[in-house]
N, C-alpha and C positions, 0 to 999 in steps of 0.2 A: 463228212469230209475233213473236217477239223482233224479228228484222231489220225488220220493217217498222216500228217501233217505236222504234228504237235513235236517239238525239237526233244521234249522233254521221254517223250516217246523212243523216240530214234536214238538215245542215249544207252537207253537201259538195253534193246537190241544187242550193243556191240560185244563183243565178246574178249572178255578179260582171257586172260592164262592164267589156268591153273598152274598152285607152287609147284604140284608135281613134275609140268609140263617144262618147268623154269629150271629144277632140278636137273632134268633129264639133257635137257643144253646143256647146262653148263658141266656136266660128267662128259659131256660129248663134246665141249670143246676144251677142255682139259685134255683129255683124251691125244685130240688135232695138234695141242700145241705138243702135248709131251714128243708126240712121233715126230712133227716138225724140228722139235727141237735137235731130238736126237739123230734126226739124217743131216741136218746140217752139223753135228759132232762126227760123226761117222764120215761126210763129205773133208771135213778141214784134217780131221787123223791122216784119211791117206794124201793130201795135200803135201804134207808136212811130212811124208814118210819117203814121199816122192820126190820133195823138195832135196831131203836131206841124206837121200836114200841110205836111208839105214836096216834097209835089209829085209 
């Protein structure tokens, strides 16, 4: 009963991320902000177009 038990045990279980996995987020959140970024450049353009209507 001890082994099921053992903290030392239950450590090695958890599961790390792989770099691949680490990789693959952060292409994917690159990704999220680039497109974020760029609707809110695309939002303030026609703001600004609207504001000032220039045509």
């Amino acid at each position: 009963m001890k082994e099921l038990f053992d903290p030392k045990r239950m450590k090695q279980t958890e599961k790390k991320h792989a770099i691949k996995d680490l990789e693959k987020l952060r292409i994917e959140f690159e990704a999220k902000s680039r497109l974020f970024a760029t609707s809110l450049g695309m939002i303030n353009y026609q703001k600004y177009h609207n504001l000032y209507d220039l045509g």
